[in-house]
C-alpha positions as CSV (number, residue, x, y, z in Angstrom):
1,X,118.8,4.3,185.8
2,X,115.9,4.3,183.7
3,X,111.8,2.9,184.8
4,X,111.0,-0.1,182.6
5,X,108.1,0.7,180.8
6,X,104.8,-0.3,182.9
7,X,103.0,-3.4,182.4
8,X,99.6,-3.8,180.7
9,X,97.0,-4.3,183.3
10,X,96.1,-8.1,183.4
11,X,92.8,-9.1,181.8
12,X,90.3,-10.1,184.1
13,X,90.3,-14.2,184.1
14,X,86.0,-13.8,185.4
15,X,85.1,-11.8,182.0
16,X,87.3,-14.1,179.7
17,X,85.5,-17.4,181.8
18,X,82.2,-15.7,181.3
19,X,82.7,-15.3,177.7
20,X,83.8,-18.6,177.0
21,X,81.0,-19.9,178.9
22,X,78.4,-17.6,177.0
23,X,80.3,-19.1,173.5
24,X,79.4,-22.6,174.4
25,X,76.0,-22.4,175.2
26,X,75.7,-20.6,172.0
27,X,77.4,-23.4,170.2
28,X,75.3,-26.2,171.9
29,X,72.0,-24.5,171.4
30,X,72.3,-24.2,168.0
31,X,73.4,-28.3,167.9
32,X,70.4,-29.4,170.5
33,X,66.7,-29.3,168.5
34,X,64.1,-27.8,170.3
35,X,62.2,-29.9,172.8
36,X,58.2,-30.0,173.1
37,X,57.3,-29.9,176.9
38,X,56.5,-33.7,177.6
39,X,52.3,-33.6,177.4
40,X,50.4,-34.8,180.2
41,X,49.0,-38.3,180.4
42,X,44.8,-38.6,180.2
43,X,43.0,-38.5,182.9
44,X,41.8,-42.5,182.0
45,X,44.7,-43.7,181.4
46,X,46.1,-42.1,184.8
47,X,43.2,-43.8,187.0
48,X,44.4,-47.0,184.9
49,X,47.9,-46.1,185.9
50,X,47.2,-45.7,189.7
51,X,44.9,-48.5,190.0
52,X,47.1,-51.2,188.9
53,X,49.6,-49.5,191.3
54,X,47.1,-50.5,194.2
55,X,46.9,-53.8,192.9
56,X,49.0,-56.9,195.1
57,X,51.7,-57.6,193.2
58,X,50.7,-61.5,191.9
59,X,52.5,-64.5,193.2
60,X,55.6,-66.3,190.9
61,X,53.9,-70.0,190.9
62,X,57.0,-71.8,192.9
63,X,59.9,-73.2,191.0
64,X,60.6,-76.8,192.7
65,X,64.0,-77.9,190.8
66,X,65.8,-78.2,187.7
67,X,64.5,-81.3,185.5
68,X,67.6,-83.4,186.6
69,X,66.0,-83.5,190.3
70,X,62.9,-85.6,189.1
71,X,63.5,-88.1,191.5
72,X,63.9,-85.8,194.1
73,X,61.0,-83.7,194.0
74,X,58.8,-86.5,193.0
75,X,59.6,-88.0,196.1
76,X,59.4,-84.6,198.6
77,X,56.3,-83.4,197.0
78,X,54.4,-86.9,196.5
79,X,53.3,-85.7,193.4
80,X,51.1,-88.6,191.6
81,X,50.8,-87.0,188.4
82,X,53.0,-84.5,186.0
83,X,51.5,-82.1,183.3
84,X,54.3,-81.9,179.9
85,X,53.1,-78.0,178.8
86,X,54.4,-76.3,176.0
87,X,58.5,-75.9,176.3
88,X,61.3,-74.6,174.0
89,X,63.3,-77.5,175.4
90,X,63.8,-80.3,172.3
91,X,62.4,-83.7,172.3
92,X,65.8,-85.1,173.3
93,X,65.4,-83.5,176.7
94,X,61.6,-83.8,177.1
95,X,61.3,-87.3,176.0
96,X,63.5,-89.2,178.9
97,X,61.4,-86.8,182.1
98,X,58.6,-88.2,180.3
99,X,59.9,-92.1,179.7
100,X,61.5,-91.5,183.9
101,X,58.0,-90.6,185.2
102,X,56.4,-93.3,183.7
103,X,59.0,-95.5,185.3
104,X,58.2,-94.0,188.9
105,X,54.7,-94.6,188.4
106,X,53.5,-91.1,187.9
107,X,50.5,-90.6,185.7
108,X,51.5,-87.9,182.6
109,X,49.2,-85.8,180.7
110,X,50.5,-83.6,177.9
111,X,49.0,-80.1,176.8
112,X,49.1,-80.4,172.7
113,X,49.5,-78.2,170.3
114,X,46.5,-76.4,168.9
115,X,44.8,-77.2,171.8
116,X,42.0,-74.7,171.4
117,X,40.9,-77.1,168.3
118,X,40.4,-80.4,171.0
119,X,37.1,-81.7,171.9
120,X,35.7,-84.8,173.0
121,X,35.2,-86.2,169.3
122,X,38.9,-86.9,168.9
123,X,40.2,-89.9,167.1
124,X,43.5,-91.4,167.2
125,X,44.8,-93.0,163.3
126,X,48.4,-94.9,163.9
127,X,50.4,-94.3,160.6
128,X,53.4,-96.5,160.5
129,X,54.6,-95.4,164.0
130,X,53.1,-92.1,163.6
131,X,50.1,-91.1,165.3
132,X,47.8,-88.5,163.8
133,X,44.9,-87.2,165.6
134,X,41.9,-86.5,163.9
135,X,40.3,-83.2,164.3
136,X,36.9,-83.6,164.4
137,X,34.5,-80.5,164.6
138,X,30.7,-79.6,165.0
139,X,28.9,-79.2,162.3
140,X,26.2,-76.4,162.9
141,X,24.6,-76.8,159.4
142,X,24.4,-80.8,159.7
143,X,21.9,-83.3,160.8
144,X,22.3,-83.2,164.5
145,X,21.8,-79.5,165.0
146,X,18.7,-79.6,162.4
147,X,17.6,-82.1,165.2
148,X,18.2,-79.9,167.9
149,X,16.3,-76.9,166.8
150,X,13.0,-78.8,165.7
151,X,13.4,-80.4,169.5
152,X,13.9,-76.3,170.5
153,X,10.3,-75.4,168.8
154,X,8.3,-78.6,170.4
155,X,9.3,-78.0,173.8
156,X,9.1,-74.1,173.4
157,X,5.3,-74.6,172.3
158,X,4.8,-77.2,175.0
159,X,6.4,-74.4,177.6
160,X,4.1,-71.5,176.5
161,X,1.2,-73.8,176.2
162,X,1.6,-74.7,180.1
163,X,2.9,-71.5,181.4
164,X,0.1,-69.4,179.6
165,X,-1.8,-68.1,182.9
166,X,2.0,-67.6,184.3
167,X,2.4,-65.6,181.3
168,X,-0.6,-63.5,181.6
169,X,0.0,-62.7,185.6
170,X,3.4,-61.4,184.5
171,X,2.1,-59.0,182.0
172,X,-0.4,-57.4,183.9
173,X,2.2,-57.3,186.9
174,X,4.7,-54.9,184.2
175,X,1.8,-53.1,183.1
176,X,0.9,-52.3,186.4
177,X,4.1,-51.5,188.1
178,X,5.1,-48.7,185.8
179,X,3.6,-47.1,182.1
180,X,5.0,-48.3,179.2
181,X,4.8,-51.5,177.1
182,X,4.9,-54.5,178.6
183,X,7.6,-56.7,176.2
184,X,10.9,-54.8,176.5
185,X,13.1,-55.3,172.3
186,X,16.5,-55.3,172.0
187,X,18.0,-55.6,168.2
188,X,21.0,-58.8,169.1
189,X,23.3,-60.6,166.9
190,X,22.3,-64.4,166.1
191,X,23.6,-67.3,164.3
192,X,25.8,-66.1,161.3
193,X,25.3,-62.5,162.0
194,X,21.9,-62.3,161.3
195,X,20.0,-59.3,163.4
196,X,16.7,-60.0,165.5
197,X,14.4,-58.8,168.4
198,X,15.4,-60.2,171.3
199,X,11.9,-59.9,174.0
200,X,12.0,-59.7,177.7
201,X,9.5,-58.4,179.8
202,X,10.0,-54.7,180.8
203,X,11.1,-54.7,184.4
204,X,12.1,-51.2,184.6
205,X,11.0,-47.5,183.9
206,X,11.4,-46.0,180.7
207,X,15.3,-44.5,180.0
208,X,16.6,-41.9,177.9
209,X,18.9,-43.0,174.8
210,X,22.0,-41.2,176.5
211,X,22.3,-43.9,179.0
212,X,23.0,-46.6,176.2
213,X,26.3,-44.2,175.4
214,X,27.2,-44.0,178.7
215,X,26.9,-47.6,179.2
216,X,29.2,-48.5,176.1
217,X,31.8,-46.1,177.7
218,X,31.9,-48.4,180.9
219,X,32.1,-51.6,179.9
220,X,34.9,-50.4,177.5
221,X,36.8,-49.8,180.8
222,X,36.1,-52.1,182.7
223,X,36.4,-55.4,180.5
224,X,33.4,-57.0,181.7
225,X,30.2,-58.4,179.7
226,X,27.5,-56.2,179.4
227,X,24.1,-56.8,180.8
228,X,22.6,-56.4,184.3
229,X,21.6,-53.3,186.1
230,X,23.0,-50.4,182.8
231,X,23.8,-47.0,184.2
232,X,21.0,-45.4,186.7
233,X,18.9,-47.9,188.9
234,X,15.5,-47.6,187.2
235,X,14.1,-51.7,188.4
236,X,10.5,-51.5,189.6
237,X,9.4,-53.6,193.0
238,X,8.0,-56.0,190.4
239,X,11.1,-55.7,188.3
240,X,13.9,-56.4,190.4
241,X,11.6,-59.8,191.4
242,X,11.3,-61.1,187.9
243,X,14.6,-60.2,187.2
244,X,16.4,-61.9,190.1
245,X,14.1,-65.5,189.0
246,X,15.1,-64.9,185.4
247,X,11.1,-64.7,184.6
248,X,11.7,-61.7,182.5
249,X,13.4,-64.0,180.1
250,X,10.5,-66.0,179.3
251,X,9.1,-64.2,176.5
252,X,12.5,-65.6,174.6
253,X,10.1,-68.5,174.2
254,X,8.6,-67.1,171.7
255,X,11.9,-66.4,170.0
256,X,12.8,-69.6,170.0
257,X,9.1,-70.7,168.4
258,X,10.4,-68.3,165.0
259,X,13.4,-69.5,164.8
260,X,15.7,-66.8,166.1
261,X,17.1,-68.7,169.1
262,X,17.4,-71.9,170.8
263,X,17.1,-72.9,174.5
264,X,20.8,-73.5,174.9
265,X,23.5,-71.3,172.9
266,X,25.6,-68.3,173.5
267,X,23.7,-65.5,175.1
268,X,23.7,-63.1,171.7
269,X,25.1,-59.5,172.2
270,X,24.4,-55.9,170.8
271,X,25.0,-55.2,167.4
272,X,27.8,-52.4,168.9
273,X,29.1,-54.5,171.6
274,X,29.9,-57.4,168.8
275,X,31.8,-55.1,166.2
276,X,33.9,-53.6,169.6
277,X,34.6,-57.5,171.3
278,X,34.9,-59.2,167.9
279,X,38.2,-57.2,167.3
280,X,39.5,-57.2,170.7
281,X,39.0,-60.7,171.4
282,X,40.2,-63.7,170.1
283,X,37.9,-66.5,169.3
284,X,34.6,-64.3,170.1
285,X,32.9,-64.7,166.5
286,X,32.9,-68.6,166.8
287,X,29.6,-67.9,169.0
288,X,27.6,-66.8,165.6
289,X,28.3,-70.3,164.1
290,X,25.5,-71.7,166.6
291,X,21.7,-69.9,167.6
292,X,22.1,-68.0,171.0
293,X,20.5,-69.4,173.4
294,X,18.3,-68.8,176.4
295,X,20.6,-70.4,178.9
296,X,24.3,-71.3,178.3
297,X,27.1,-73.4,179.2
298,X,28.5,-70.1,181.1
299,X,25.1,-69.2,182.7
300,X,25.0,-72.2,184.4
301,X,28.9,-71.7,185.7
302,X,27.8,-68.1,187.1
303,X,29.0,-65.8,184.3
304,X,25.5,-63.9,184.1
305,X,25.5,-60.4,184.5
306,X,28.7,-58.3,184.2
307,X,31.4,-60.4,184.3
308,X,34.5,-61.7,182.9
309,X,33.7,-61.1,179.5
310,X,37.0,-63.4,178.4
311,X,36.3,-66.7,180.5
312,X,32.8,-66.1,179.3
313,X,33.5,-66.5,175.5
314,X,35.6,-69.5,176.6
315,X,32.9,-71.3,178.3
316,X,30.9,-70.6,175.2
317,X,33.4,-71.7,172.5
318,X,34.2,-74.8,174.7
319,X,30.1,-75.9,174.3
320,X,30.4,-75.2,170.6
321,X,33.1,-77.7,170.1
322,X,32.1,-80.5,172.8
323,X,28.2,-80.1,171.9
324,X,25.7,-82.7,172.4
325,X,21.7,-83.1,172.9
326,X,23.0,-84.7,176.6
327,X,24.8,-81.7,177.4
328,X,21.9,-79.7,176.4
329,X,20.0,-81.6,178.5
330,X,22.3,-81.2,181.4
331,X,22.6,-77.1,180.6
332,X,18.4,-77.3,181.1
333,X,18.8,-79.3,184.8
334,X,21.6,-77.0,185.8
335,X,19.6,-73.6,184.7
336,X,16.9,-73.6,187.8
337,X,19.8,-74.2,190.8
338,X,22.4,-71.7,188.7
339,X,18.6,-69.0,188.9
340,X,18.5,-69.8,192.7
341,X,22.6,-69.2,193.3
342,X,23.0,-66.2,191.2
343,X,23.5,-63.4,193.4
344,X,21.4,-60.3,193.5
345,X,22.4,-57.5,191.2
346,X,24.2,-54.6,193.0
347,X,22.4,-51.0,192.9
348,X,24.2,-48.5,190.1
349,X,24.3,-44.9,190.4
350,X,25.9,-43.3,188.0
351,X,28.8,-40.9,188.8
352,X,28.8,-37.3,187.4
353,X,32.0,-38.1,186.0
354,X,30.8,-40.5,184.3
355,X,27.7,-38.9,182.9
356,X,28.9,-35.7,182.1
357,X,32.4,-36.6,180.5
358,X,31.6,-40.0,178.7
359,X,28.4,-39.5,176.7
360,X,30.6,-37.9,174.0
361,X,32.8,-40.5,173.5
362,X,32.7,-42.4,169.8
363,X,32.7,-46.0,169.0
364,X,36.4,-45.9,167.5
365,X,37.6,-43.8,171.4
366,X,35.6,-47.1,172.9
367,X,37.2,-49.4,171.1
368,X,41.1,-47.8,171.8
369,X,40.1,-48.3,175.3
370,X,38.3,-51.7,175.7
371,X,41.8,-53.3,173.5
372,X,44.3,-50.7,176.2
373,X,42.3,-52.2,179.6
């Protein structure tokens, strides 16, 4: 009986898996682009990153009801009066929570549109059964403001006149507590954009021009107003006095006596610092319409200094639109107790991160950051 004939040896089922394998990862690298390794973030916008980590997480204001339970939460809460903000609801809905409150006996206020337009000068017109509320707005070029700054010069001769030998102790108290001169200039934006001296008396030692750029790099990160203590702690003894009872300010006077500035206004700004907020915030160019001032509507609410650079220009623009010759007159009696509340301003050292890696930075990198903090 014959052998069958022997069998071909089976192919190994590991080298046929390991070739198929190889033949896809072929195929799918020549169907998948090539991928740049993910770059890593900068260094600010890390430190941004990790700080508003460490920030407490804010609070949801609490949600009392649907509108259907009026009655209910009127009568839990004892609420006496109800705010109408802006709503995507229609009138149909909004109108009958307003017409039920009234009915309860709860006062109603209602934020309107194009509020940031609304000043004390408003005027109600009845058209029909339509109301229309008239917008009316300062004038900076009209009568009342021509009145103000002639008022401005009178009392700013009258103040140097008096506070001559006051004026002369302070001099010779700069020009002895460090050399240099004794009025410190600064180039600021006034009314309509025009470019003056600003004077101050010089309260501390002579600084090299790098420190403005570092400056400029800071306040582009952190948000605030310029102003205050600026990079290394150069104050004389004498210095850090006038400075903390506003005396340096007093040779504004003088500023005021040729016309650049008036005693109440907008603080004016840096030619640099106005080009970098006027794009990044809303509103901040309405300041130029008036003169700065030497004391503000914000000065006397504590915003001197470095601070909130946002509720500043709001304080501002709101004394622009509401303006008076009484609320100048009540900016004047607030200034002295705002002088005596302000608190001291801190000590600054500069950082060697700061001074090394930011005096390179341009005005366009300052700008990117002050819009991205």
């Amino acid at each position: 009986m014959a052998r069958p004939p022997p069998c071909a040896p089976p192919r190994p089922q590991r080298q046929a898996h390991h070739h198929r394998r190889r033949g896809r990862d072929r195929r799918a690298a020549r169907r998948t682009p090539h991928r740049r390794p993910r770059a890593r973030p900068h260094p600010d916008r890390l430190r941004r990153r990790q700080s508003a980590a460490r920030r407490p997480a804010r609070r949801a204001p609490p949600l009392l009801g649907a509108p259907d339970r009026l009655d209910q939460i009127v009568v839990g809460t004892g609420a006496e009066h109800v705010i109408f903000a802006f709503t995507r609801e229609p009138d149909s809905v909004v109108l009958p929570l307003l017409r039920r409150c009234q009915r309860l006996g709860i006062e109603v206020s209602v934020v309107p549109r194009l509020f940031e337009n609304v000043n004390d000068r408003q005027w109600v017109e009845h058209v029909g059964g339509l109301p229309l509320i008239e917008l009316r707005q300062t004038d900076p070029h009209g009568w009342q403001f021509a009145a103000k700054h002639a008022s401005d010069r009178i009392v700013a001769f009258a103040l140097v006149f008096v506070l001559a030998p006051v004026l002369a102790l302070l001099a010779i108290g700069v020009r002895a507590s460090s050399p240099g001169p004794i009025l410190f200039r600064q180039r600021r934006i006034g009314r309509d954009g025009t470019e003056f001296d600003i004077l101050k008396f010089r309260s501390m030692r002579m600084a090299p021009k790098e420190t403005d750029r570092v400056f400029r790099a800071k306040v582009a990160r952190a948000g605030t107003a310029p102003g205050g203590v600026e990079g290394l702690d150069r104050r004389t003894r004498f210095g850090a006095f006038i400075r903390r009872t506003s005396l340096d300010e007093l040779p504004q006077l003088l500023n005021v006596l040729m016309g650049h500035m008036s005693l109440v206004g907008p603080r004016p700004e840096r030619p640099e610092f106005v080009e970098m907020f006027g794009e990044a915030l809303n509103r901040y160019d309405d300041r130029h319409l008036v003169k700065s001032g030497i004391t503000g509507w914000a000065q006397v609410h504590g915003l001197r200094g470095q601070t909130s650079l946002a509720e500043r220009v709001e304080w501002d623009n709101w004394y622009i639109q509401n303006w008076s010759l009484w609320l100048d007159l009540k900016i004047l009696l607030l200034t002295p107790l705002a002088v005596l509340r302000a608190p001291d301003e801190p000590k600054v050292q500069e950082t060697p991160e700061v001074t090394t890696g930011e005096t390179s930075d341009q005005p366009a990198n300052l700008e990117a950051r002050w819009k991205a903090s």
